[in-house]
MARBA-3410 file (N, C-alpha, C, O; in Angstrom, 1 decimal):
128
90.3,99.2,86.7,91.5,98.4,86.9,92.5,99.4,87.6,92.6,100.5,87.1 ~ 93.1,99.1,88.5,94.2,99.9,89.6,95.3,100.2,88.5,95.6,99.4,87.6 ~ 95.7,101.3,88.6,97.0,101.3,87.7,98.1,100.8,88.3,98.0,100.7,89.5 ~ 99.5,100.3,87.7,100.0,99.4,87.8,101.1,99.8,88.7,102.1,99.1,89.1 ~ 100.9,101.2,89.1,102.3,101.7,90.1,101.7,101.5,91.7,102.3,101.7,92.7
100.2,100.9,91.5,99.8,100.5,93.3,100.5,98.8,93.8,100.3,98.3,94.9 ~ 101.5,98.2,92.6,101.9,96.9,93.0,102.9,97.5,93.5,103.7,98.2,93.0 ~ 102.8,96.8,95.0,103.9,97.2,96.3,105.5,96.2,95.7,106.6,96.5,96.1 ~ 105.4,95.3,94.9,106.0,94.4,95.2,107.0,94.7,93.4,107.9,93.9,93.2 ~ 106.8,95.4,92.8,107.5,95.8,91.5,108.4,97.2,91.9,107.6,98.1,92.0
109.7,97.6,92.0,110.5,98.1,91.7,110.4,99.3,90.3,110.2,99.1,89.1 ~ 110.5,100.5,91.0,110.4,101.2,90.0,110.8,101.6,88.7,110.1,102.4,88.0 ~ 112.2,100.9,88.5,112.6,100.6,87.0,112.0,99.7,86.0,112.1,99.8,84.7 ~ 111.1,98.6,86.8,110.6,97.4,86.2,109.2,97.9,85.9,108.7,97.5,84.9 ~ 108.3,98.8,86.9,107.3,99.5,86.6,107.4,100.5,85.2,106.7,100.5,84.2
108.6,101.4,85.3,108.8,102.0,83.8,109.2,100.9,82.3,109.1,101.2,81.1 ~ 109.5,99.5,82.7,110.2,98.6,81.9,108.4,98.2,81.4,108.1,98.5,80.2 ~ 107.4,97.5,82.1,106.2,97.5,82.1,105.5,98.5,81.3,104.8,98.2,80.4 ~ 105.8,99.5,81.7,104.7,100.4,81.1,105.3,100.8,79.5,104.5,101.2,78.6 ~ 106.9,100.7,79.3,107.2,100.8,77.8,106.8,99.7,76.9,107.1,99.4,75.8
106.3,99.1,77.8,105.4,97.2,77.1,103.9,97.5,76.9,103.2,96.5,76.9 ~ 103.4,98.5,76.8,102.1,99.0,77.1,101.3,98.5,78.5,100.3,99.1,78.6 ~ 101.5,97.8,79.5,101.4,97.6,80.6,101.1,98.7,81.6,102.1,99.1,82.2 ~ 99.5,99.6,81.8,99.6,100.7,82.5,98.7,99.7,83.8,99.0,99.7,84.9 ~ 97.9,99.1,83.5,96.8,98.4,84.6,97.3,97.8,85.4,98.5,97.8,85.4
96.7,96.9,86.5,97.0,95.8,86.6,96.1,94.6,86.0,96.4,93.4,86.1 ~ 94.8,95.3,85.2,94.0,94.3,84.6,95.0,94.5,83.5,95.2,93.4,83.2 ~ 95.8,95.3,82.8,96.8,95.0,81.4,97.8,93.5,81.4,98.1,92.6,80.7 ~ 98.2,94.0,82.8,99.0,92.7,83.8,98.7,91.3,83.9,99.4,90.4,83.9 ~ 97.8,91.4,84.1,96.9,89.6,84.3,96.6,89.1,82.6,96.5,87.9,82.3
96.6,89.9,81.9,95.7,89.6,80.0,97.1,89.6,79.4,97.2,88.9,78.4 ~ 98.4,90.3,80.1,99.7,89.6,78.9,100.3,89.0,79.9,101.5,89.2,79.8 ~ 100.1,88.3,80.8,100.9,87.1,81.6,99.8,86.1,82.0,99.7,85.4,83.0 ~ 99.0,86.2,80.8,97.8,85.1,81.1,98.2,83.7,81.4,98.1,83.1,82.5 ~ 98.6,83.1,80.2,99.7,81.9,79.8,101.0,82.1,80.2,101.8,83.0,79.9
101.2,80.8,81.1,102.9,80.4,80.9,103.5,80.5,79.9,104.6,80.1,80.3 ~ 103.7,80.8,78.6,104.0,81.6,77.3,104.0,82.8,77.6,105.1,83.4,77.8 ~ 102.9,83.2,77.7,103.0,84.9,77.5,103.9,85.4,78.8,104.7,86.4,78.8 ~ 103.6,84.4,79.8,104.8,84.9,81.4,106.3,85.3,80.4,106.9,86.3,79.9 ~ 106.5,84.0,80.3,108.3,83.9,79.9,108.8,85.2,78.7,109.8,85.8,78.5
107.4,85.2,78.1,108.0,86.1,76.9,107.9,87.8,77.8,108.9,88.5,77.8 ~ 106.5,88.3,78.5,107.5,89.0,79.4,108.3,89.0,79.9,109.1,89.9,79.6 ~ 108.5,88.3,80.7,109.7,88.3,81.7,110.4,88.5,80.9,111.0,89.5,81.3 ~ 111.0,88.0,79.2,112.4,88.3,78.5,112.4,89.4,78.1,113.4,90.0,77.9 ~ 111.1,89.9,77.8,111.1,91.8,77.6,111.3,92.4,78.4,111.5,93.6,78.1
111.4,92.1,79.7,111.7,93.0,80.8,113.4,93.4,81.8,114.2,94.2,82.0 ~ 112.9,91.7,81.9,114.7,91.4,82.3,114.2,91.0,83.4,114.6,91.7,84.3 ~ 113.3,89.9,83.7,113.2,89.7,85.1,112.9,88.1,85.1,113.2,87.5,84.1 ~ 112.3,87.4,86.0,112.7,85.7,86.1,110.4,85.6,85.6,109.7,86.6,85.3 ~ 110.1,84.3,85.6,109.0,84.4,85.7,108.4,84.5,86.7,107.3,84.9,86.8
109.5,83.9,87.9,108.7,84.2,89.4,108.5,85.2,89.9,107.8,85.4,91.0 ~ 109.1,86.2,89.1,109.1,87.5,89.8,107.2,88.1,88.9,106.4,88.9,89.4 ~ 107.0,87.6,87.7,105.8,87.9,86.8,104.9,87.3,87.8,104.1,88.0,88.4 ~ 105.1,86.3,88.1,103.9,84.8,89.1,103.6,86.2,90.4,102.4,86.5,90.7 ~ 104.6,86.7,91.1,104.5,87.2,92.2,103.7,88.6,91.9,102.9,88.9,92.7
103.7,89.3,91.0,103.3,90.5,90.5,101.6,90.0,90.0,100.6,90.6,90.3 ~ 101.6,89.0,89.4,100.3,88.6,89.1,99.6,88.1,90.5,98.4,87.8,90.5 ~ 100.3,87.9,91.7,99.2,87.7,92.9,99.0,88.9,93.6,98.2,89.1,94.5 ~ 99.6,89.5,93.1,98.9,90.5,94.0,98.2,92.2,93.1,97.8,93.3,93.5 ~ 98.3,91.4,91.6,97.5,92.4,90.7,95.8,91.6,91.4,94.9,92.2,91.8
95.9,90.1,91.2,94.5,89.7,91.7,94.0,90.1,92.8,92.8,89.9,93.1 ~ 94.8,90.6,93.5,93.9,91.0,94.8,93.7,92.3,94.6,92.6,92.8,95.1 ~ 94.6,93.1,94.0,94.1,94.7,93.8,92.9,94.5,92.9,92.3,95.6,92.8 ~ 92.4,93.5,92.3,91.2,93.6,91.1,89.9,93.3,91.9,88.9,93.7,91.4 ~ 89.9,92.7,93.3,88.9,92.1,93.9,87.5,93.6,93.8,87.7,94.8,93.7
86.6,93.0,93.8,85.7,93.6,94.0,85.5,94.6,95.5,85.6,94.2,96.6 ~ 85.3,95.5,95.3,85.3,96.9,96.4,86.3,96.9,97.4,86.2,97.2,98.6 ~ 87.4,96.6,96.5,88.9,97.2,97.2,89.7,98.2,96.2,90.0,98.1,95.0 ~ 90.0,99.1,97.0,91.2,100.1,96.9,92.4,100.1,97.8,92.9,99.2,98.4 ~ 92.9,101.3,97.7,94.3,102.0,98.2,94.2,101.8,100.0,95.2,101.7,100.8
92.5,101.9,100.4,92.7,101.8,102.0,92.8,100.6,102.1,93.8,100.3,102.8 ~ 91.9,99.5,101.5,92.0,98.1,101.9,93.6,97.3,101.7,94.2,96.7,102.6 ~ 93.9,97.6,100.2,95.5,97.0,100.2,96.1,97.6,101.7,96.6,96.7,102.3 ~ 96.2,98.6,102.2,97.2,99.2,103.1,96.7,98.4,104.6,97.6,98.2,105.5 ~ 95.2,97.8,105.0,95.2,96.9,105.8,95.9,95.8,105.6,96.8,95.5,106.3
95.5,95.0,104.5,95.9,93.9,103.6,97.0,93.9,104.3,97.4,93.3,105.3 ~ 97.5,95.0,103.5,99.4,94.3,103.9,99.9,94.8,104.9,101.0,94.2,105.1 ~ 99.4,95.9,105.9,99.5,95.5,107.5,98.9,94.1,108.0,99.2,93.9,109.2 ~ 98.4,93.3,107.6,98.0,92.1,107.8,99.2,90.7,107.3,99.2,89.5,107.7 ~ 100.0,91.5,106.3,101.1,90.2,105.8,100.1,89.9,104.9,100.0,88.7,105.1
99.3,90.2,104.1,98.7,89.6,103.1,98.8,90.5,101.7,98.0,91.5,101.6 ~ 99.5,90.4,100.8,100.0,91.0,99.7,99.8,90.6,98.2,100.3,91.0,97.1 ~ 98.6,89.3,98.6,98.7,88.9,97.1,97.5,88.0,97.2,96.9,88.1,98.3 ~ 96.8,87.1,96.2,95.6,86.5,96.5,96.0,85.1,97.3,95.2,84.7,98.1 ~ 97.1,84.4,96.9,97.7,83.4,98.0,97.6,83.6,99.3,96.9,82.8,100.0
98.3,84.8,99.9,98.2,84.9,101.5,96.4,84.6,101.5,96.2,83.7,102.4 ~ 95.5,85.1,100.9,94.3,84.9,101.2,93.9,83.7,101.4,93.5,83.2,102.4 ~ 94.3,82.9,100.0,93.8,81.6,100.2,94.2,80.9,101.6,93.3,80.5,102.3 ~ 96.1,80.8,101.9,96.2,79.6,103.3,95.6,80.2,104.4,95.9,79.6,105.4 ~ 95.0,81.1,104.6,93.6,81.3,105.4,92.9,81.0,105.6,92.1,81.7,104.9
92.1,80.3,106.4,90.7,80.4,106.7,89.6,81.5,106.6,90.2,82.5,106.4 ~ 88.4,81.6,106.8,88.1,82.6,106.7,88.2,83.2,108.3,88.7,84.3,108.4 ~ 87.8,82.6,109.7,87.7,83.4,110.6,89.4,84.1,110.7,89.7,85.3,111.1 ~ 90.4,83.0,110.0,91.4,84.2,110.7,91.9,85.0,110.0,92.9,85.7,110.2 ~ 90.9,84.6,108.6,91.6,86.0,107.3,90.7,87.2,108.2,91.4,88.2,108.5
89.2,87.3,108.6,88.4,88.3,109.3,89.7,88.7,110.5,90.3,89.7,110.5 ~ 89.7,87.9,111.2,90.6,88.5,112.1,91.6,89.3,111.9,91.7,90.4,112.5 ~ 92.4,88.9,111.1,93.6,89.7,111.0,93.2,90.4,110.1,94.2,91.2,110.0 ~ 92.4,90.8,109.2,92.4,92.3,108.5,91.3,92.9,109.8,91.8,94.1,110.0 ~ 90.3,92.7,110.6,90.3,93.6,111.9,91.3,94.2,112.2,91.6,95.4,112.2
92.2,93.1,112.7,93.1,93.4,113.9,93.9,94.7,113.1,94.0,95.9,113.4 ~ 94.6,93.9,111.9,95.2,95.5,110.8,94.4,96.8,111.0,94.8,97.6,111.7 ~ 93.2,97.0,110.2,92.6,98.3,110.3,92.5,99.1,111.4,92.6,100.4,111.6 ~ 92.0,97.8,112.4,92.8,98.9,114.3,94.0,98.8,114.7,94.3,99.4,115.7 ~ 95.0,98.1,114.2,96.5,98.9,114.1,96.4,100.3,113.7,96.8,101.2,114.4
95.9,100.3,112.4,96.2,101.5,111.6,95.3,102.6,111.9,95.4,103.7,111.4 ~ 94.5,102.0,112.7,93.3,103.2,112.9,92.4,103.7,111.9,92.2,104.9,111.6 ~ 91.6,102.6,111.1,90.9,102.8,110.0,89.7,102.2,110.1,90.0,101.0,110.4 ~ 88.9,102.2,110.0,87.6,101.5,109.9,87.6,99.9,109.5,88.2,99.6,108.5 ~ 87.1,98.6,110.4,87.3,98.0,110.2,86.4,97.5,108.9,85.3,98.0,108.9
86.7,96.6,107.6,86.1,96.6,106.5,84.6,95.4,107.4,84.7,94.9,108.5 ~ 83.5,95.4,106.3,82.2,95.0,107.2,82.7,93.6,107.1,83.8,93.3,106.8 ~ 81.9,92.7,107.3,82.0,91.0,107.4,81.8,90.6,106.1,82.5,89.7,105.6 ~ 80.4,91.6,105.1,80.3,91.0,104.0,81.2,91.6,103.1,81.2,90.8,102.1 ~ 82.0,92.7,102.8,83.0,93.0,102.6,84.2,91.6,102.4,84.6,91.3,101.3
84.6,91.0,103.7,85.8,90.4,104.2,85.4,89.3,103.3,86.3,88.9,102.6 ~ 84.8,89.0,103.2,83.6,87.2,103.1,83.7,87.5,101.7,84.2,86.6,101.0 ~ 83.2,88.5,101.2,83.1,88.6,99.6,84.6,88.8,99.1,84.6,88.2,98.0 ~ 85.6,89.2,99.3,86.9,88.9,99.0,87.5,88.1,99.2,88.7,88.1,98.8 ~ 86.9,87.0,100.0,87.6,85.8,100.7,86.9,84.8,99.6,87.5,84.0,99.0
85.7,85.0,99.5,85.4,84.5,98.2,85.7,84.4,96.8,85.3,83.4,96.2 ~ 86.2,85.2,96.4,86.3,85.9,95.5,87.6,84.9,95.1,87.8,84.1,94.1 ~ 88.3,85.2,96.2,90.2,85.0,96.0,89.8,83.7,96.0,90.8,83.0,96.1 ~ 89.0,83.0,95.9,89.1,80.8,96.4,88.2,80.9,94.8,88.2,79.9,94.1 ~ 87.6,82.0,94.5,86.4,81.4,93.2,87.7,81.7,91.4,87.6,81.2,90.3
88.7,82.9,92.1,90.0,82.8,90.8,90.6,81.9,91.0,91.7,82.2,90.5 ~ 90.9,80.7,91.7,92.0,79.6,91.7,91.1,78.3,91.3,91.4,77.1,91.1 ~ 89.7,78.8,91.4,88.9,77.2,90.8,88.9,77.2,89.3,88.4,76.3,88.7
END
């Protein structure tokens, strides 16, 4: 599981607020904001709204995807895709496209097809 300081989208006070909650993963992140219960009662330990939990839990799911790391998130989100939602209103040709088009922005290896395909899967098989 990614530890929980790779979420682009949490603020570094709220990351130390998290982690004095025992919160180091992002798999720790998804198991106590499992339930809309468990959301709210974070969020009141924290000091933050539940949408801001909702937004932190999409994009802990995509850091969990299977054979992604630190290079993939950094296409990802040269791509405007930050969470497992951006994946979903995607299709797949133009989720493939635009993480191409990102990794040759950035000058990185483009990730393979079954790579792309298997995380595009992945992100449609956690919302069933």
């Amino acid at each position: 599981m990614p530890p929980i300081e790779q979420l682009q989208r949490v603020p570094v006070l709220l990351l130390e607020r998290l982690e004095r909650q025992g919160v180091f993963t992002t798999g720790l992140l998804l198991e106590v904001s499992e339930t809309r219960t468990r959301r709210v009662y974070l969020a009141d330990q924290i000091g933050v709204t539940t949408n801001d939990i909702d937004d932190w839990r999409d994009e802990a799911l995509l850091l969990n995807l299977a054979a992604f790391g630190p290079t993939e998130q950094r296409i990802l989100t040269q791509a405007g895709i930050t969470g497992i939602d951006g994946v979903l209103e995607l299709d797949l040709p133009t989720f493939r496209e635009r993480v191409g088009s990102a990794a040759r922005t950035l000058d990185l290896p483009v990730p393979t097809d079954l790579a792309i395909a298997g995380w595009y899967g992945q992100a449609h098989t956690l919302v069933e």
